[in-house]
C-alpha positions in Angstrom: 71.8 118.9 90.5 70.8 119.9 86.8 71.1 123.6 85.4 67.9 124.9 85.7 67.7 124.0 89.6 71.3 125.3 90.0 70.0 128.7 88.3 66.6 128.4 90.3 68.8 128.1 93.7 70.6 130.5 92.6 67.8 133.0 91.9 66.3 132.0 95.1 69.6 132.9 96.9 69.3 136.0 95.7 66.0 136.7 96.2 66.4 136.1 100.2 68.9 138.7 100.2 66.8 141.1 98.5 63.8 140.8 100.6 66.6 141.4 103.8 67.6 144.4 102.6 63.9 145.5 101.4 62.3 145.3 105.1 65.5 146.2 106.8 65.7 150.2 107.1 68.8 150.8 105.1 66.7 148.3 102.5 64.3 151.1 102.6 66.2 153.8 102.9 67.7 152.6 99.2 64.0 152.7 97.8 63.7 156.3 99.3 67.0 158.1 98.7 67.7 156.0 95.4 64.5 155.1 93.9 62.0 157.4 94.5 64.3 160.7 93.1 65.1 158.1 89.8 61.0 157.5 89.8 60.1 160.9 90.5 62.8 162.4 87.7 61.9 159.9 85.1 58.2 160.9 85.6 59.1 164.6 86.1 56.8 167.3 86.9 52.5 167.0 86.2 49.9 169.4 86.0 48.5 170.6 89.2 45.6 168.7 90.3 42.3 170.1 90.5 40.3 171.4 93.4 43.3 172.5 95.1 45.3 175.8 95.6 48.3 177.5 97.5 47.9 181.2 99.1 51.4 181.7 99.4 53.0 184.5 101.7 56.4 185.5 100.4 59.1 188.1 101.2 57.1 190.9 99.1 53.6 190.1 100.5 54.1 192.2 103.6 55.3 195.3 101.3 52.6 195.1 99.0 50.4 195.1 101.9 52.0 198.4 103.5 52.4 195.7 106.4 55.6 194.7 108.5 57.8 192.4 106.8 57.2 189.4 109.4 54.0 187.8 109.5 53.5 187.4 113.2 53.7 191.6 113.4 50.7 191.7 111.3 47.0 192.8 112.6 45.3 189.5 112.5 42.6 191.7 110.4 44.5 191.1 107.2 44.0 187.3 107.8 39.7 188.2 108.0 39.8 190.4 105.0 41.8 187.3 103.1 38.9 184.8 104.6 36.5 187.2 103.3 37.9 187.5 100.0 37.8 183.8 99.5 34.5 183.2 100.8 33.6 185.9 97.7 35.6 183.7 95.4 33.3 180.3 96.3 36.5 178.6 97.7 35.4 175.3 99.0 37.2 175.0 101.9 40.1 177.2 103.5 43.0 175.6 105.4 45.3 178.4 107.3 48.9 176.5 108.0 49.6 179.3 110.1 49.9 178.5 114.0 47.4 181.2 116.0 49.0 180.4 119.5 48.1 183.5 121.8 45.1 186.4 121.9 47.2 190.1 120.6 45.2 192.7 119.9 41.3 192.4 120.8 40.0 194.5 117.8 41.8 192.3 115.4 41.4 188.8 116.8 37.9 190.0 116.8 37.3 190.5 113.5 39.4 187.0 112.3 36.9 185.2 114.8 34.0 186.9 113.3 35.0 186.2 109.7 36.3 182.4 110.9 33.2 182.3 112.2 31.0 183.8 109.5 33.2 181.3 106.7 31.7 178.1 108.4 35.1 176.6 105.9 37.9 177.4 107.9 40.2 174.7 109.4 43.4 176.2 111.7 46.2 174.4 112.5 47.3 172.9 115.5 51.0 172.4 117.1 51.9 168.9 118.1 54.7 169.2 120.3 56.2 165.8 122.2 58.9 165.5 125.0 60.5 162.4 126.9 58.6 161.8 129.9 59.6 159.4 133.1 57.8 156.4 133.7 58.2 155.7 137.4 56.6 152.7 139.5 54.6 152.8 142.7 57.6 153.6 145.0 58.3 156.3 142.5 61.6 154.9 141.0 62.0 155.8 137.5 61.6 152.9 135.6 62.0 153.9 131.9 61.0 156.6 128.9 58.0 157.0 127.4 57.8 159.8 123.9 54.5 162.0 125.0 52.5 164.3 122.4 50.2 166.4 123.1 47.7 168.8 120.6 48.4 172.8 121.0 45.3 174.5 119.6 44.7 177.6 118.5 43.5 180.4 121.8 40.3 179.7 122.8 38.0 182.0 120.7 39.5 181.0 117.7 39.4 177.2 118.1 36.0 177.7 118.9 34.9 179.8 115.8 37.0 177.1 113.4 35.2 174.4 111.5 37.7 172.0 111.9 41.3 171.7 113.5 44.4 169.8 112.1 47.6 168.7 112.8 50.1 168.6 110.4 53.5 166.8 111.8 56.0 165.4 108.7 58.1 163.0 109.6 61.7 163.6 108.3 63.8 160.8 107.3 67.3 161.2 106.5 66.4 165.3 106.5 63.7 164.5 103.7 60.3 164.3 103.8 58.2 161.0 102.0 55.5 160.9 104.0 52.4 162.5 106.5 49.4 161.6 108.5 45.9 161.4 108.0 45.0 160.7 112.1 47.6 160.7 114.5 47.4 157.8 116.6 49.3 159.5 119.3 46.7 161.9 120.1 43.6 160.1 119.5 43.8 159.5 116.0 43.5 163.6 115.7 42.7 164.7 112.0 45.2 165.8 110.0 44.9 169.0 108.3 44.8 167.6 104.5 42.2 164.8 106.1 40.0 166.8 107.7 39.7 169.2 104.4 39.2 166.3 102.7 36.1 165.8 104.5 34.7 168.9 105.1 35.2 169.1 101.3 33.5 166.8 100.1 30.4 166.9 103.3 29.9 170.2 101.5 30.2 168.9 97.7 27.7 166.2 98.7 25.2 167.0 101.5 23.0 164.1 100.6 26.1 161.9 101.4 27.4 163.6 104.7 23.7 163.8 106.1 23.5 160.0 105.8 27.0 159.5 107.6 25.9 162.2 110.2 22.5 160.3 110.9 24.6 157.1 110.2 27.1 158.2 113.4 24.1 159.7 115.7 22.7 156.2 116.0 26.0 154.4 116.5 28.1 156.4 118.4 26.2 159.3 119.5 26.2 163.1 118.4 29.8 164.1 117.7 29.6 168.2 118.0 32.4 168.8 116.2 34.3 168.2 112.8 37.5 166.0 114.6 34.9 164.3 116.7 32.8 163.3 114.0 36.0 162.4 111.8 37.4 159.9 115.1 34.1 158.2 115.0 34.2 157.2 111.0 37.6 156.3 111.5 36.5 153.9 114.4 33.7 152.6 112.2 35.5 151.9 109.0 37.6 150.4 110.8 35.9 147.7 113.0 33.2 147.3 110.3 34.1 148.4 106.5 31.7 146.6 105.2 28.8 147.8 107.8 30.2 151.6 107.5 30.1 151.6 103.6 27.6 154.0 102.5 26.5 154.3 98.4 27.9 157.3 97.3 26.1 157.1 93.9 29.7 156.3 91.6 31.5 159.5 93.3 35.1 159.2 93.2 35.3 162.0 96.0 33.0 159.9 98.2 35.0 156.7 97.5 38.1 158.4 98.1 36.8 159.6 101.5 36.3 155.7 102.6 39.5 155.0 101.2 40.7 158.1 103.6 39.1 156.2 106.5 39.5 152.2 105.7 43.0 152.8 104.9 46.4 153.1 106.7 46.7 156.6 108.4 50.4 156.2 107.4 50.9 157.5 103.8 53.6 158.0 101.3 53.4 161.7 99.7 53.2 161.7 95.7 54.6 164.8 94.9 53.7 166.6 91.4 56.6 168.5 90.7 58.7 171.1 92.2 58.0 174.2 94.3 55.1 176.1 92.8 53.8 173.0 90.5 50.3 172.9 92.8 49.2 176.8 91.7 50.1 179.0 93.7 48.8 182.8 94.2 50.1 185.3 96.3 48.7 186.4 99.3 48.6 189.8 98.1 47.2 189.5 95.0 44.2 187.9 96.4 43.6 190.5 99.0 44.5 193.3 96.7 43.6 192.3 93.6 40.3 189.5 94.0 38.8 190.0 90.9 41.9 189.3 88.9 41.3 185.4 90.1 37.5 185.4 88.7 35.9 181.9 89.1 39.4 180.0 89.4 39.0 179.1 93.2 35.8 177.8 93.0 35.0 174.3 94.6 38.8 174.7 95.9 40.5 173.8 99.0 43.0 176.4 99.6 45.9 176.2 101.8 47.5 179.6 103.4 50.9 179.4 104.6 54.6 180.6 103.7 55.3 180.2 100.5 58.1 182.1 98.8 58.8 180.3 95.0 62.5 182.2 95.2 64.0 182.3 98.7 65.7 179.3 99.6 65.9 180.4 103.5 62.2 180.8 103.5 60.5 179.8 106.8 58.8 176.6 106.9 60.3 174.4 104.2 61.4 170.8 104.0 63.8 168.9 101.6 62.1 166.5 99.2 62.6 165.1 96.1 62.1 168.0 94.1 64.4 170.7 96.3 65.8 173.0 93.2 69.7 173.4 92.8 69.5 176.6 93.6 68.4 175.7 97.4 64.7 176.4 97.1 62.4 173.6 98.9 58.8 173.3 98.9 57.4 174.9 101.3 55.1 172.9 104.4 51.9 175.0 103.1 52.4 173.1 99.6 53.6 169.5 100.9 49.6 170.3 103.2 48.1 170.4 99.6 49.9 168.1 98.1 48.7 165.8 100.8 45.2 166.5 100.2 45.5 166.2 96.8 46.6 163.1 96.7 44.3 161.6 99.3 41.1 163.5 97.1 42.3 161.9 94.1 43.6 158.7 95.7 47.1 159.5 94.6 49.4 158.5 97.8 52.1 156.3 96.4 50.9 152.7 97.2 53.8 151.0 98.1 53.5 146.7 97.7 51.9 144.6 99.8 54.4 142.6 102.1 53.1 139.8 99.6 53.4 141.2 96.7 56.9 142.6 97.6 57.8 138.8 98.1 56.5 138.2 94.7 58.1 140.4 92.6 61.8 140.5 94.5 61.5 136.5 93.8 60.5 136.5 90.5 63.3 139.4 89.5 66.1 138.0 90.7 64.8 134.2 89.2 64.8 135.5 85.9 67.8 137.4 85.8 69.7 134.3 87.6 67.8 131.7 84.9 69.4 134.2 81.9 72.8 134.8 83.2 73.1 130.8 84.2 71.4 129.2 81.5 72.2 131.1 78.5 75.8 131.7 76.9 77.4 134.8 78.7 76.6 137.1 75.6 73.4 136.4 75.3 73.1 136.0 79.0 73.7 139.6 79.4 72.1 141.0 76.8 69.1 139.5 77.8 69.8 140.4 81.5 69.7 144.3 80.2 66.5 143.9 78.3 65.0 142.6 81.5 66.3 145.4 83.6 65.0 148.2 81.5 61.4 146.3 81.4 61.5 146.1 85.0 62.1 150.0 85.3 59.4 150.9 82.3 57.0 148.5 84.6 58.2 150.2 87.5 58.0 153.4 86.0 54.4 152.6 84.3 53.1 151.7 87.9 54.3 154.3 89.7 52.1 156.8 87.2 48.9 155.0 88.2 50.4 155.8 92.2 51.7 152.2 92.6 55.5 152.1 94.2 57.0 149.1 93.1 60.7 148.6 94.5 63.4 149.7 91.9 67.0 150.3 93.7 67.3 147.1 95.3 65.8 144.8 92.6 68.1 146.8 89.6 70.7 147.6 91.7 71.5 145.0 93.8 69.4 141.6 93.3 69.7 142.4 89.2 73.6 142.8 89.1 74.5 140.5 92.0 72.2 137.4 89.8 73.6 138.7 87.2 77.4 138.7 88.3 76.7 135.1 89.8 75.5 133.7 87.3 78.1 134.9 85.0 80.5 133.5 87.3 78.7 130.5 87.7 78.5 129.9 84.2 82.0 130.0 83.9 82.6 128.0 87.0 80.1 125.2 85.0 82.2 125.9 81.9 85.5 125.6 83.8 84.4 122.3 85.1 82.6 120.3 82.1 85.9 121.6 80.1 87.8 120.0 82.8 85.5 116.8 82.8 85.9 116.7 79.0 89.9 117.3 79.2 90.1 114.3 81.7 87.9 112.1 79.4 89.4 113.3 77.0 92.7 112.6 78.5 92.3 109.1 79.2 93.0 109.0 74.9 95.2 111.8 74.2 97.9 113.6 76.4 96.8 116.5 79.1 98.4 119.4 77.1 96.5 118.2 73.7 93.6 117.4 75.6 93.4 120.7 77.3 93.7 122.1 74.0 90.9 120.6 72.4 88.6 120.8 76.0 89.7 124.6 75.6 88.6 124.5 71.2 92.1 126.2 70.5 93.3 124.1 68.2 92.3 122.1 65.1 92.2 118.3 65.5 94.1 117.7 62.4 96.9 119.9 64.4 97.0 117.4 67.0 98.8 114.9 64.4 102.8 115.6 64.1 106.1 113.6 63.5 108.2 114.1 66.6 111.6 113.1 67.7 111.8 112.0 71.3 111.9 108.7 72.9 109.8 105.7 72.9 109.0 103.1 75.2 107.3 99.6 74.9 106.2 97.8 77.8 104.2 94.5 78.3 103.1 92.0 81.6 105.7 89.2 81.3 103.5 86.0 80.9 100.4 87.4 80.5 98.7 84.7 78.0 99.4 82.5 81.3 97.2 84.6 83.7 94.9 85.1 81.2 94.0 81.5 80.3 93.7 81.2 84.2 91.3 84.0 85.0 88.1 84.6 83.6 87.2 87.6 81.6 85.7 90.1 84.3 88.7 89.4 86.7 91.4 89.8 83.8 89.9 93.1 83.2 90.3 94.4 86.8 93.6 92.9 87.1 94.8 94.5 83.5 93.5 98.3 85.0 94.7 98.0 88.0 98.2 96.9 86.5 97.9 99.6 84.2 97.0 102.3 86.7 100.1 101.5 88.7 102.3 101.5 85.6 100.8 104.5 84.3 101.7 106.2 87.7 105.1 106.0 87.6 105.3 106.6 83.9 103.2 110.1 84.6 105.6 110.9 87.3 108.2 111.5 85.4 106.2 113.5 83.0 105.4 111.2 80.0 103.7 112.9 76.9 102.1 110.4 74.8 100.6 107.0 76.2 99.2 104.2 74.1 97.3 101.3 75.7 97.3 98.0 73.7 96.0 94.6 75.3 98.3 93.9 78.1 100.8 96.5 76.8 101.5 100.1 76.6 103.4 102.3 74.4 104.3 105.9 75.3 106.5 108.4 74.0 108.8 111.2 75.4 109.0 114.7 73.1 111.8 116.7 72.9 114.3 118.4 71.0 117.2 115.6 68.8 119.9 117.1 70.1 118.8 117.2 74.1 119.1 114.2 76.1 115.8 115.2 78.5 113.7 112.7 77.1 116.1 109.8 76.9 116.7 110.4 80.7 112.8 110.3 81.5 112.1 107.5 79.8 115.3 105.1 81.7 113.9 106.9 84.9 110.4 106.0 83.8 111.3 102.4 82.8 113.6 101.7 86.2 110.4 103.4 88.2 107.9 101.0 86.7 110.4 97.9 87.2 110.4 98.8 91.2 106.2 99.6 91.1 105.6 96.3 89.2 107.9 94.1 91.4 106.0 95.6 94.7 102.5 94.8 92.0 103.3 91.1 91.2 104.2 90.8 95.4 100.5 91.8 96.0 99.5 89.4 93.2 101.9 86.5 93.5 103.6 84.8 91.4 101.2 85.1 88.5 102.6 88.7 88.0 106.2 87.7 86.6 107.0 91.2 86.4 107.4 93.7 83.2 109.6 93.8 80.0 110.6 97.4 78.9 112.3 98.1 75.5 113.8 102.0 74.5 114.8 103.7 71.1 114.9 107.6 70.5 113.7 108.8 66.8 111.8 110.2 64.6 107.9 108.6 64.7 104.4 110.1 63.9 102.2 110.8 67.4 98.2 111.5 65.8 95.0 109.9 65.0 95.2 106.5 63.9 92.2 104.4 62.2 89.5 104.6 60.3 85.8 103.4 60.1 84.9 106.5 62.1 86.9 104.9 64.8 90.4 106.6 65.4 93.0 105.9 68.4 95.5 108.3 68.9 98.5 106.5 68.7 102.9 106.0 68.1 103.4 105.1 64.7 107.2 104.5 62.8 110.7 102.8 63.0 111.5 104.5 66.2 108.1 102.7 67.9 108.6 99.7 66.2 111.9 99.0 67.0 111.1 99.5 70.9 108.4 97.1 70.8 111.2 94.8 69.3 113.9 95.5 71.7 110.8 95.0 74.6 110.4 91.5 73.2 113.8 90.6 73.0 113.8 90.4 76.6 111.9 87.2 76.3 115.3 85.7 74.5 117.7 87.8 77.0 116.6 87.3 80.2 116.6 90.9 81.0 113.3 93.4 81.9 114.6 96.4 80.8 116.7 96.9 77.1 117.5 99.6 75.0 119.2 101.0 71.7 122.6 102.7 71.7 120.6 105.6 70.5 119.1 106.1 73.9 122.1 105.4 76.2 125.1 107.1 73.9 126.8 110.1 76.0 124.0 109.9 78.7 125.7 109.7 82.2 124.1 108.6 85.2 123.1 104.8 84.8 124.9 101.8 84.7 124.4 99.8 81.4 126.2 96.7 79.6 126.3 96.3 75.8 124.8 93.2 74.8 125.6 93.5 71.1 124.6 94.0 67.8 120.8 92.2 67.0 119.4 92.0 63.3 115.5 92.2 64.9 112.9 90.5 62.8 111.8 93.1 59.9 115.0 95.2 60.5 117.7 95.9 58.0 120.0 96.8 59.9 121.4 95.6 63.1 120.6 97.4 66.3 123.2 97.8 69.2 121.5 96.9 72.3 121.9 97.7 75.8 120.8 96.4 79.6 119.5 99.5 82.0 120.8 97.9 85.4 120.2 100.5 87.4 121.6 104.1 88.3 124.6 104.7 89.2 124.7 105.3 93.2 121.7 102.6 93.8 122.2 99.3 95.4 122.9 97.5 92.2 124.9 94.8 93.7 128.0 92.8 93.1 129.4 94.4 89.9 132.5 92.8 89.8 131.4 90.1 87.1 130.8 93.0 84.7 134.0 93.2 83.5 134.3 89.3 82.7 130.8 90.2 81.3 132.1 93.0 78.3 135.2 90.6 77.7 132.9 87.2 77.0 131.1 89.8 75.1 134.1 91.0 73.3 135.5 87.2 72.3 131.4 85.9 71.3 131.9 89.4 68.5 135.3 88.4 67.3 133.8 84.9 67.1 136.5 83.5 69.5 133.8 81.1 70.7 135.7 78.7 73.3 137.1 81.7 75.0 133.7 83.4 75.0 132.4 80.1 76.3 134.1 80.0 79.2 134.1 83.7 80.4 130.0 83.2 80.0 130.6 80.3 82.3 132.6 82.3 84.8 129.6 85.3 85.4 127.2 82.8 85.8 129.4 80.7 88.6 128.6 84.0 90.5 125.0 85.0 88.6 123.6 81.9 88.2 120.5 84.0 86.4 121.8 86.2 84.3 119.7 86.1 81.0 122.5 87.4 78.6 125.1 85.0 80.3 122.9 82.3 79.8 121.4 83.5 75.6 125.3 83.8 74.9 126.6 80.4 76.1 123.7 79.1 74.3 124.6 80.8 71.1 128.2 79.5 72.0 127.3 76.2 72.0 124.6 76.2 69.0 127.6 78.0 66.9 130.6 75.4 67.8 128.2 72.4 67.1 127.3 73.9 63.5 131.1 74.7 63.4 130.2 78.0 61.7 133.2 79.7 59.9 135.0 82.0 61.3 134.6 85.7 60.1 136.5 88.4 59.9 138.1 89.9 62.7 136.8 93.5 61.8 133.4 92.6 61.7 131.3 92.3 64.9 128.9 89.3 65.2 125.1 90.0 64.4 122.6 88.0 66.2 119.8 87.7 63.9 116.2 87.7 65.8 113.4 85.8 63.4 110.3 86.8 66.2 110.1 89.1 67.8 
């Protein structure tokens, strides 16, 4: 899988899990209690909208108004002389959110019918109440719930004398309020208040308009008598038939708002303009006492009257939003009621994203900040991740001015950071594993602590190159020019890595630092301090582990495989890049490497598979070794004391009785006492009839008494000199 797809699967991943959490309820209850408040802040407050007003009664009104302090004590006379006021101020449309349950006083009721009445503008309010109700079968068994509503108008007169009445329920969520009605489907799609202003609004601003809907709804439906009824019927028609219901308003926006009011969903999200007092609010009071103060400001205006008290945070009729103040104060219901309208006369509901269009945009976020944080180094990754988030808000932010809601908590705070955090990670996981890749290709050339080194760029390559003292060791296939002139090419070669991968096995067991492949041998080194013996004792138990692994090798092989030659010296060499060309091996280079590739050889001459230097076996306990004496190798100047590695001490080594005959025949062939070392040579291989040394001694015996060589001093050992190698 390449990059890209990795970091398009991975954006997709997180895309899934944003659009779960978007259309699950705590999804949306993010977008509400997290997003809107950061949308609505960023934004902040905007000027009141036109053609709408608040006629606020607050906790001086009734004082002012030598009144009773509690509204529902007043004569209902005050509410006529208000209707009456407004009527003189050319107010469009006037929207009491103030529930008129029960006849009181006849006098009074009289005159707010009269002037209700008289205003031919006046919508009332009416109570929606529901309850549980049992749903039983025929036998009368219960059988379930079912949530009943039912519409509480005002008392009889009154209803009658109203042009219009509303509802006005606000669903709360979480305590808050986001949202309202335009028809209540529970009750018949009833009119809400803020709808059915908006209609009677504009059926007065454009007469032409509502006289062709009226004659338009008499030859379709009938004669609706009243406001509600006509307002049910457009809603019907709109709604089967848009197309056949649309009616040329002539470019009005009110008009075209009004079909947006009935073609559109009667579920909408409130677009509030600020906090408590932002749509303009006048006092009750002031407008009954004081009219001409207000001049020709109400005109053409749809004004709400209801509680509204800009100061008193236990004021009745108030809901938490948005913009509740820190001081406790909430906007009142009378305010959200022209908010409402406002927003449906100037098309302003928040318009959240089509189901769609949510898909869209929750895909497209979390792919690009999935293709930055995968595909670009971490730094940059991030950075650019943080530019995209903040141009995802501004767009977010830019939208929701012109009334779109796009989602903001869950793209920025969970699909951005969890892409983000995942393809950090993954990055590093895809970093991680190519360094690994590149350590273990790198590794099949240099040892796994440079390598890792140089897969990890911490050192130079020039600091890979050193003189080290430790231990090397030379190894080669015994009679491989045989089984190569018997194979062919393609066959060699699998035979050689397979050969090698066993041998290499047992050499990495027992933690070898440097290896060095060359044709049919190897050379590898063990590092360590000159005065420890850690890496002379690795390398025997290396060279006795490969012995036993190349024995059980040749078994699989045959007799072709003859078995291995291992030669050991401990010293000072150079471990670094050799070549040139451009081409480099990392290689073993000095006396010390040399001189085990000559002691490996001279097992050819001894008989023996595994050799070394005094150097490696002096003061190392453990093993069982025989001196085989002093050898002048070829291109040597000085003779090395060599050694046979028989075993350790404690394995099944054998008979070792003859070892002592061994050392003595040893001991005469030195002092040059040739006949005696003859014949003690003779003796060890009467009970090892193939031991190499026995049998390179008597030979040297023989060649020696035939030359009748002089004899040498006593004090001086004999040298063996060695003209191949």
């Amino acid at each position: 899988m390449t990059r890209l797809l990795k970091a398009i699967v991975l954006g997709l991943a997180t895309a899934l899990l944003g659009v779960l959490l978007s259309f699950s309820p705590y999804g949306t209850g993010i977008e509400r209690g997290l997003g809107l408040p950061w949308l609505f802040g960023i934004r902040g407050p905007v000027p009141s909208p036109a053609h709408v007003a608040v006629i606020g009664i607050n906790s001086e009104t009734g004082a002012e108004l030598n009144l009773p302090s509690l509204p529902r004590d007043w004569p209902r006379g005050i509410h006529a002389t208000l209707i009456e006021r407004l009527v003189a101020l050319n107010a469009a449309v006037i929207v009491f959110d103030i529930f008129f349950s029960q006849e009181k006083e006849t006098e009074e009721d009289a005159k707010l019918v009269a002037a209700v009445s008289a205003a031919k503008r006046v919508i009332l309010f009416e109570r929606l109440t529901g309850k549980t109700a049992p749903v039983v079968d025929v036998d009368g068994n219960q059988v379930g719930e079912i949530w009943s509503e039912t519409l509480v108008p005002p008392f009889d007169a009154l209803a009658s004398a109203a042009t219009a009445l509303g509802v006005f329920p606000l669903p709360k969520i979480d305590a808050a309020v986001h949202e309202f009605w335009t028809f209540k489907d529970s009750v018949s799609y009833e009119p809400s208040m803020p709808a059915a202003a908006m209609q009677l609004f504009v059926q007065r601003l454009q007469p032409d308009w509502s006289e062709a809907m009226r004659l338009r709804l008499r030859k379709d439906t009938g004669n609706p008598d009243t406001l509600g009824a006509q307002m049910r019927a457009l809603r019907n028609l709109y709604l089967q038939s848009p197309k056949a219901a649309h009616h040329d308003g002539g470019g009005s926006a009110f008009i075209a708002a009004l079909e947006a009011l009935y073609s559109g969903d009667e579920h909408r999200y409130l677009n509030f303009y600020g906090p408590p007092g932002t749509i303009r609010n006048l006092s009750y009071q002031e407008v009954v006492n004081s009219p001409e103060s207000i001049g020709r400001t109400l005109q053409d205006t749809v004004v709400f009257v209801g509680y509204s008290d800009l100061y008193d945070p236990g004021q009745p009729d108030r809901f938490y939003t948005v913009y509740t103040r820190d001081d406790g104060v909430d906007l009142a219901g009378v305010e959200i009621a022209a908010t409402a309208f406002a927003n449906l006369l100037h098309d302003e509901a928040l318009k959240p994203l089509s189901t769609a269009f949510t898909l869209v945009v929750l895909t497209t976020v979390s792919l690009l900040f999935a293709i930055a944080a995968y595909m670009l180094p971490a730094a940059l990754g991030v950075v650019v991740s943080l530019v995209l988030w903040i141009g995802y808000a501004a767009l977010a932010q830019w939208q929701f001015g012109q009334s779109h809601w796009l989602p903001l908590a869950v793209p920025l705070l969970v699909q951005a950071p969890l892409a983000v955090f995942l393809g950090v990670f993954g990055q590093y996981r895809f970093e991680r594993q190519r360094g690994q890749r590149i350590s273990e290709a790198i590794n099949y050339y240099l040892p796994e602590h440079i390598a890792k080194e140089f897969a990890a760029g911490r050192i130079d390559p020039d600091s890979a190159n050193d003189v080290s003292y430790g231990t090397c060791l030379a190894t080669d296939m015994a009679g491989f020019s045989t089984i190569a002139q018997d194979m062919n090419p393609r066959e060699l070669a699998v035979l050689l890595n397979e050969y090698f991968e066993v041998l290499a096995n047992a050499l990495n067991a027992h933690k070898v630092d440097v290896t060095e492949f060359r044709a049919d041998a190897i050379m590898c080194a063990w590092l360590g301090d000159e005065s420890g013996e850690t890496p002379r004792r690795r390398a025997i138990q290396a060279a006795l582990e490969a012995r036993r692994v190349i024995a059980g090798f040749g078994k699989q092989y045959g007799a072709s495989i003859a078995g291995l030659r291992v030669g050991l010296e401990s010293g000072w060499f150079y471990v670094g890049h050799a070549g040139g060309g451009g081409h480099f091996v990392y290689s073993i280079v000095g006396d010390c490497a040399n001189t085990a590739s000559r002691l490996e050889g001279l097992n050819k001459y001894l008989g023996t598979q595994i050799i070394a230097s005094a150097e490696v076996v002096n003061d190392l306990d453990g093993f069982l070794c025989r001196p085989l004496g002093l050898f002048q190798l070829k291109g040597k100047d000085k003779a090395t004391d060599v050694y046979e590695i028989l075993g350790e001490l404690g394995e099944d080594a054998g008979e070792t009785d003859w070892l002592p005959t061994f050392g003595a025949a040893l001991t005469a062939f030195q002092e040059n006492r040739l006949e005696t070392a003859r014949d003690a040579f003779k003796a060890v291989l009467s009970v090892r009839p193939d031991d190499g040394p026995s049998r390179f001694f008597l030979d040297q015996c023989g060649q020696l008494l035939q030359e009748d060589a002089p004899v040498e001093s006593m004090s001086v050992p004999r040298i063996i000199s060695m003209d191949s190698k």
